[in-house]
C-alpha positions as CSV (number, residue, x, y, z in Angstrom):
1,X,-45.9,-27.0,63.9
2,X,-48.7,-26.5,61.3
3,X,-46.6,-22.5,60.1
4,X,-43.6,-24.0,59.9
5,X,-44.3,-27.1,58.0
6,X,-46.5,-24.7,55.5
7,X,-43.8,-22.6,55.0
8,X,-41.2,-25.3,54.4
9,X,-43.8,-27.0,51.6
10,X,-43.8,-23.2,50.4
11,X,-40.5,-23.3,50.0
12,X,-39.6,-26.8,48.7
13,X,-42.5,-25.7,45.8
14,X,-41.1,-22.1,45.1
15,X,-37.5,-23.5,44.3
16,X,-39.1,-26.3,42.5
17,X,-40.9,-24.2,40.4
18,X,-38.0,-21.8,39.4
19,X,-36.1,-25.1,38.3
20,X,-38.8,-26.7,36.1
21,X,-39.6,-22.7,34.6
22,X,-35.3,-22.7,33.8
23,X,-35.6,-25.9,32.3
24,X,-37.9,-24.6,30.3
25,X,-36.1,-22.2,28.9
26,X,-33.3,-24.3,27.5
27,X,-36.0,-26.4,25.4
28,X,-35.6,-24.5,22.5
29,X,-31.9,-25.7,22.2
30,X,-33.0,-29.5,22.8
31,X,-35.7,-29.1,20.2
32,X,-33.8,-28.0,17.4
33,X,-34.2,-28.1,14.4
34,X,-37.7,-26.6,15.2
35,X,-38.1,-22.9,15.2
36,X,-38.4,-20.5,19.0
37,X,-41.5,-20.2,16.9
38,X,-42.8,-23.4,16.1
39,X,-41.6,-24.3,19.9
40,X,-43.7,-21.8,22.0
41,X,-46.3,-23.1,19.7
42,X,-45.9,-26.3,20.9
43,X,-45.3,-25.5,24.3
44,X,-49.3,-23.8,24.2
45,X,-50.5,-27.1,22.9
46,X,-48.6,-29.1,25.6
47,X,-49.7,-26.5,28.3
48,X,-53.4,-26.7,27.4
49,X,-53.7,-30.7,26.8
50,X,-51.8,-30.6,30.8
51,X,-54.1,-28.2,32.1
52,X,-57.2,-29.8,30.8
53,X,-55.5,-32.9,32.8
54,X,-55.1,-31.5,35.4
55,X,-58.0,-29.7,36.0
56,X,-60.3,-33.1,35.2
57,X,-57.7,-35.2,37.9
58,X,-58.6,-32.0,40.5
59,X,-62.1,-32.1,39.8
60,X,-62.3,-27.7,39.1
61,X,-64.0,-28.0,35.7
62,X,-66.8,-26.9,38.1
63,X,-65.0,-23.6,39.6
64,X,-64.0,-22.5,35.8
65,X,-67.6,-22.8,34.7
66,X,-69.1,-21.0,37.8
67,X,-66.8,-17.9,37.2
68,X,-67.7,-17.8,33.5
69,X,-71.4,-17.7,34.0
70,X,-70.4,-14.6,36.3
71,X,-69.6,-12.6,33.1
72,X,-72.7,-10.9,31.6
73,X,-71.9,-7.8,29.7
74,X,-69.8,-7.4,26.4
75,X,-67.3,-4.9,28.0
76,X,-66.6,-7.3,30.7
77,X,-66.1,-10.4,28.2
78,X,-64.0,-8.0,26.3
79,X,-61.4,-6.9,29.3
80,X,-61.9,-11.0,30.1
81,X,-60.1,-11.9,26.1
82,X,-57.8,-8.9,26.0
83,X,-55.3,-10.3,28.1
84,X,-54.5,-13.8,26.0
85,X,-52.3,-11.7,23.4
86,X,-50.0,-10.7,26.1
87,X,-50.0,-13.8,27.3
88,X,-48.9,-15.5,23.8
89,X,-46.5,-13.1,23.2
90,X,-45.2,-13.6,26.4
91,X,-45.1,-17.5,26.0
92,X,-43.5,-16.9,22.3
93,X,-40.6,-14.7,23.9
94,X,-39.1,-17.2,26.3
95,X,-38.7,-19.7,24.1
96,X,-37.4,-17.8,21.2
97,X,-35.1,-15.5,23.2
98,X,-32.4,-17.9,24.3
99,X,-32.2,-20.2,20.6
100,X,-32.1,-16.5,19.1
101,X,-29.2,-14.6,21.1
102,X,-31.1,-12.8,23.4
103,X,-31.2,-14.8,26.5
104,X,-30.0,-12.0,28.7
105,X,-32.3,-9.4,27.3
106,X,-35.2,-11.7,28.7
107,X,-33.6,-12.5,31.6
108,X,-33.1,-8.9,32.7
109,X,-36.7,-8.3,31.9
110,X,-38.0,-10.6,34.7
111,X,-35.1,-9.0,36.8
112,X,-37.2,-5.7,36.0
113,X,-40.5,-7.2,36.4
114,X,-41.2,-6.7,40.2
115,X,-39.9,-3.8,40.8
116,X,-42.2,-2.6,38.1
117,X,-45.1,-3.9,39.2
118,X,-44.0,-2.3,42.6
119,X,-44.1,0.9,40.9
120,X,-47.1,0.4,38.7
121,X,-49.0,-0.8,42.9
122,X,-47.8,2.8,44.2
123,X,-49.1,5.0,41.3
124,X,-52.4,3.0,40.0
125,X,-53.0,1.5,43.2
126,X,-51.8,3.6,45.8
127,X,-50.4,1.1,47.6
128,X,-47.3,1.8,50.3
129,X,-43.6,1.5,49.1
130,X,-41.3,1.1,51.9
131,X,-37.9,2.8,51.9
132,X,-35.9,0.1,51.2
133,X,-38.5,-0.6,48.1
134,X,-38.1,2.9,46.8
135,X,-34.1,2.5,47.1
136,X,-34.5,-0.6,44.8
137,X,-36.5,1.4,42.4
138,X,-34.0,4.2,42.3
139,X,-31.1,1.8,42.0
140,X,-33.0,0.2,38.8
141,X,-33.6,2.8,37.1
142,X,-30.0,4.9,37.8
143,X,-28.9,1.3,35.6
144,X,-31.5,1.7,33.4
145,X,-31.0,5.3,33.0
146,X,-27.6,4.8,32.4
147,X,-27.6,2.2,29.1
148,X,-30.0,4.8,27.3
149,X,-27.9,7.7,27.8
150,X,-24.8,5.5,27.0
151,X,-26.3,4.1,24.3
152,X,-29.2,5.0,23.2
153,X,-32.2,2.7,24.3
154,X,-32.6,-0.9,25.8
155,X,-33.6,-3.8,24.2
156,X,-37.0,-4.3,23.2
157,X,-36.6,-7.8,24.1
158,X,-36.2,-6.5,27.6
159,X,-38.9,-3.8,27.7
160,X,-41.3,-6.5,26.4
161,X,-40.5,-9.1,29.4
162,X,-41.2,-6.3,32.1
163,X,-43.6,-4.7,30.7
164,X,-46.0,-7.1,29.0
165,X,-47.2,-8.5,32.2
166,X,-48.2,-5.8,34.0
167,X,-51.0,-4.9,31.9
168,X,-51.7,-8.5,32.2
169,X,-52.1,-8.7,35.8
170,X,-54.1,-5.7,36.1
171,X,-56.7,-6.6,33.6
172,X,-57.1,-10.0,35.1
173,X,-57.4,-8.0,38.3
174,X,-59.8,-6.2,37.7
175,X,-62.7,-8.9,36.8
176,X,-60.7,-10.9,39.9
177,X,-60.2,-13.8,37.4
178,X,-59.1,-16.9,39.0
179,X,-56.0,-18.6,38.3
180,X,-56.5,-21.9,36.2
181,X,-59.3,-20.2,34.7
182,X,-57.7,-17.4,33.1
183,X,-54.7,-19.4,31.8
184,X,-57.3,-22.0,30.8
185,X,-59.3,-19.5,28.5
186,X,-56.2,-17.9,27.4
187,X,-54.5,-21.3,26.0
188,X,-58.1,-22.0,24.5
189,X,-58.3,-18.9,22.2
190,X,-54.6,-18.8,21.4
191,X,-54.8,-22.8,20.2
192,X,-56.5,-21.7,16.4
193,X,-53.7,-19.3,16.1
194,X,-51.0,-21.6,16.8
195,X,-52.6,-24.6,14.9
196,X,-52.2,-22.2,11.5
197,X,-48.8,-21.4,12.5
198,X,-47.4,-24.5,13.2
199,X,-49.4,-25.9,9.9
200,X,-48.1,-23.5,7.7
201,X,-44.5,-23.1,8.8
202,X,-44.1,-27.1,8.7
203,X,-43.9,-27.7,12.4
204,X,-46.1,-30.9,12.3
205,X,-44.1,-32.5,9.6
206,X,-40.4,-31.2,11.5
207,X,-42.0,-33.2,15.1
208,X,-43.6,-36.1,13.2
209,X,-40.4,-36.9,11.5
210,X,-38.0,-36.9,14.7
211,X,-38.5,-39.2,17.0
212,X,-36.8,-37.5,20.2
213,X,-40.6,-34.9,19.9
214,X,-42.3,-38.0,20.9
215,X,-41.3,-37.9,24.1
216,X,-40.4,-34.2,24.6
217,X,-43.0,-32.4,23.5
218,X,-44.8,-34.3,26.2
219,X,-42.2,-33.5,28.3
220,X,-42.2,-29.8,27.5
221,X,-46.2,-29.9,28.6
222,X,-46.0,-31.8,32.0
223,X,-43.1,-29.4,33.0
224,X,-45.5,-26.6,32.1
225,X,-48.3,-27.9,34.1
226,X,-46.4,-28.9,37.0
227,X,-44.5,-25.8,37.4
228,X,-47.7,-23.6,37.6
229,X,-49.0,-26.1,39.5
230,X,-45.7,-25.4,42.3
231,X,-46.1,-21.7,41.6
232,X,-50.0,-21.7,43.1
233,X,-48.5,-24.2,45.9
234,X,-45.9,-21.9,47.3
235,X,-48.6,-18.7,46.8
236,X,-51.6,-19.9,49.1
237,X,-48.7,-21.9,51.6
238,X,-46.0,-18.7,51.9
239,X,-46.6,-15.1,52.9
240,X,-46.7,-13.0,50.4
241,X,-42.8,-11.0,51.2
242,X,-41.5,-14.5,51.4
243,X,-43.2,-16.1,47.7
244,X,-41.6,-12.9,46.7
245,X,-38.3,-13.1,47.7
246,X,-38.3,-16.6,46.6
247,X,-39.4,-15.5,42.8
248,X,-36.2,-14.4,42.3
249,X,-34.3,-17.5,42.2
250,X,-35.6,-17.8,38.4
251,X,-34.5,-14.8,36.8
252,X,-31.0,-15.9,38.7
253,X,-30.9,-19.2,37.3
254,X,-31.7,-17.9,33.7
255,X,-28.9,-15.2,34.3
256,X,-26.6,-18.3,34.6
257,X,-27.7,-20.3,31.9
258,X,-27.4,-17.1,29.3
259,X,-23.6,-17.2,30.4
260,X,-22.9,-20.7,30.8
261,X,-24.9,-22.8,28.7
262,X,-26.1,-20.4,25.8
263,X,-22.2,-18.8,25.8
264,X,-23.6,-15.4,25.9
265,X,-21.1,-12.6,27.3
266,X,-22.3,-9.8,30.0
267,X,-21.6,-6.8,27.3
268,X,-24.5,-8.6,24.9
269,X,-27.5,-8.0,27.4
270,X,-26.5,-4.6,29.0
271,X,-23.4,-2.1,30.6
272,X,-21.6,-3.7,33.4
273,X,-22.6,-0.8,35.5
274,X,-26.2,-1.3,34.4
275,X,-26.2,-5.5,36.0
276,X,-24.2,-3.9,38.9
277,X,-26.8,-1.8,39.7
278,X,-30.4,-4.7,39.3
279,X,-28.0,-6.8,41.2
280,X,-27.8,-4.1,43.9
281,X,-31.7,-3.5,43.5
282,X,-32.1,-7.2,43.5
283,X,-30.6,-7.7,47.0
284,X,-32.0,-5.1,48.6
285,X,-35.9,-6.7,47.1
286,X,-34.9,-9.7,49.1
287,X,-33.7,-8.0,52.2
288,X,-37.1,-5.7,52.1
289,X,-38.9,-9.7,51.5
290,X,-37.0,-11.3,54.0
291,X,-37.5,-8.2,56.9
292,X,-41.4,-8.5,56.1
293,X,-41.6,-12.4,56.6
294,X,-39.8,-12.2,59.9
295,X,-41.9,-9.6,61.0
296,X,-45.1,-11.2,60.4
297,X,-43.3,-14.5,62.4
298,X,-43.1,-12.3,65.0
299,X,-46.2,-11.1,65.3
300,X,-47.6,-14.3,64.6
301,X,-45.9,-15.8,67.7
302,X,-47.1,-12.8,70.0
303,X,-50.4,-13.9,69.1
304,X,-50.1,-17.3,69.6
305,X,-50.4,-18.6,66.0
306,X,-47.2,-20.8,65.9
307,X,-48.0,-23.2,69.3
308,X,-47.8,-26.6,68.7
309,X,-51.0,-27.3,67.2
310,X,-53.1,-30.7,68.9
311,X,-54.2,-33.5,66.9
312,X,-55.9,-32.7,63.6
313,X,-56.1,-29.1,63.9
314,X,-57.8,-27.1,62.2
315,X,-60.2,-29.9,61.9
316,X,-61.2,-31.0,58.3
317,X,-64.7,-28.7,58.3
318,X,-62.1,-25.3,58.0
319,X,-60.9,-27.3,54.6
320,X,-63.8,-27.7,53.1
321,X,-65.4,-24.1,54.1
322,X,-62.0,-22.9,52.5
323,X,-62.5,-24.9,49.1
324,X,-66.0,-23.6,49.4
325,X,-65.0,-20.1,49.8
326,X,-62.5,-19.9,47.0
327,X,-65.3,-20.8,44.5
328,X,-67.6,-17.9,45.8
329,X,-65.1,-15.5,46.0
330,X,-65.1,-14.1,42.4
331,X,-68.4,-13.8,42.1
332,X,-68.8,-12.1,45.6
333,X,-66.2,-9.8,44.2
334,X,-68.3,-8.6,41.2
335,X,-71.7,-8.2,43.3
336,X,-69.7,-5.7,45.2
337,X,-68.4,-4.0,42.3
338,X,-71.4,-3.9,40.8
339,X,-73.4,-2.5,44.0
340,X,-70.8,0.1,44.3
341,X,-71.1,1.1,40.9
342,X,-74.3,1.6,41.4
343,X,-74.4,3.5,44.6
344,X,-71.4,5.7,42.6
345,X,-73.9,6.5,39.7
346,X,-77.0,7.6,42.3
347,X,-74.7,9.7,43.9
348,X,-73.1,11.8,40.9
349,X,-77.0,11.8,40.0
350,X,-77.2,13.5,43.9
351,X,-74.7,16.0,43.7
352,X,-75.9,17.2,40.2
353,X,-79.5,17.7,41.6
354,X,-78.3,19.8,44.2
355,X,-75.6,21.9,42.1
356,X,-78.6,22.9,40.4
């Protein structure tokens, strides 16, 4: 059945994905003796030259240029840039976390990272928290809460990984940037800025002379490529409680890797009570994942969604009005923004003409 085989592609991708990202985050020990530094450097070079691959092999140099020409004014250009330093700084943390002792601090960031984006959906967005979401929220931040009365703050290793990306998100929201383009535009401005650095703290002279770069810095940039590539897979093939549950098989592996292969102990990244507590928060995200997935099964069956489909259905001409679709949707986004803004201006301009 065409739902099922979707959602085991979904799947296979996710886990995929979570692998190649926790690979990824043990480069920095294979790439010694080059710098966390000089390695997320790298790792934005490698990124960009596999993107720009990638994107010429899928044929969407097209798409990236359509959305561009989309973006008139200078405030919008300017909410379009101030994203890529989050992003780099981002990119710089996991890979100089784990060669630098704080492996666990990250990791317990992306513990954190949905359940604050849950929070920041409910307050900035209004959108619906179920129970069980709020108990995970209460159960984070009673562990939280905990570690800075006991001793003072957290890391700022950890508040950085949580809450660097929400502001991310949310400004790429809001001008409904897609995908590959954002991340293509934000690896284009940050390459200058990595260039210098890597010129002037010797990291072209360090990956010329060993001959082990030769083959993983490449290596470093196809893993890159082909996890995002996974990640967008198992987002437009799985619903969306089920890509979420499954996003948190990455932050599990990394919590494995701090205490196995990079030899940290628990008490470095946090209070015992503190872990106890996002693990608890942790399982019940899944649960409230897992409950929505099999909810929309069922209702999907009720309605008659999950027969076994005949032949080639849905017929090729659905494909290719879907492709179509996804290039217009951006820019049908912003006309509608843009109308409403409009229609919002005439009407404060209403209501002051008849206050007077």
């Amino acid at each position: 059945m065409l739902t099922t085989n979707q959602t085991v592609q979904g799947t296979l991708a996710s886990v995929s994905s979570s692998f190649l990202f926790s690979l990824m985050f043990l480069f920095g020990l294979f790439m010694l003796p080059l710098t966390g530094t000089q390695v997320a450097s790298w790792r934005v070079l490698m990124m960009l030259l596999s993107l720009v691959l990638l994107v010429s092999l899928t044929k969407q140099w097209q798409h990236v240029f359509d959305y561009l020409k989309t973006l008139k004014s200078l405030k919008e250009w300017i909410i379009f840039v101030l994203p890529t330093p989050i992003l780099g700084g981002q990119i710089w943390l996991f890979m100089w976390g784990p060669v630098n002792g704080f492996g666990l601090d990250v990791t317990l960031g992306y513990f954190l990272l949905p359940l604050v984006m849950i929070v920041i959906g409910r307050f900035f967005y209004h959108e619906h928290m179920s129970a069980l979401q709020w108990l995970a929220a209460i159960c984070a931040a009673l562990g939280i809460g905990y570690d800075i009365w006991q001793y003072g703050s957290i890391s700022w290793v950890t508040a950085f990984a949580c809450l660097g990306y929400p502001p991310y998100y949310l400004l790429r929201r809001k001008l409904a940037v897609p995908p590959i383009t954002g991340l293509l535009s934000d690896l284009t401005l940050l390459t200058p800025v990595v260039l210098i650095m890597l010129y002037s703290s010797g990291g072209f002279s360090v990956a010329a002379q060993n001959t082990k770069f030769w083959y993983l810095l490449p290596l470093l940039g196809a893993f890159s490529a082909l996890a995002m590539s996974l990640t967008m897979v198992a987002s437009s093939k799985l619903p969306v409680s089920l890509f979420g549950a499954l996003s948190y098989i990455e932050p599990m592996l990394l919590f494995v890797l701090s205490l196995t292969v990079l030899n940290q102990s628990l008490d470095e990244g946090g209070s015992l009570f503190m872990y106890g507590m996002i693990t608890v928060a942790l399982f019940i995200m899944i649960a409230d994942s897992m409950k929505g997935y099999l909810i929309r099964r069922r209702d999907d069956r009720l309605h008659g969604y999950r027969e076994p489909q005949v032949g080639s259905f849905p017929p090729r001409r659905r494909f290719i009005d879907h492709r179509i679709e996804g290039v217009l949707k951006a820019h049908r986004f912003r006309k509608i923004r843009k109308y409403q803004q409009r229609i919002d201006k005439i009407t404060r301009k209403i209501q002051a003409l008849d206050s007077k």
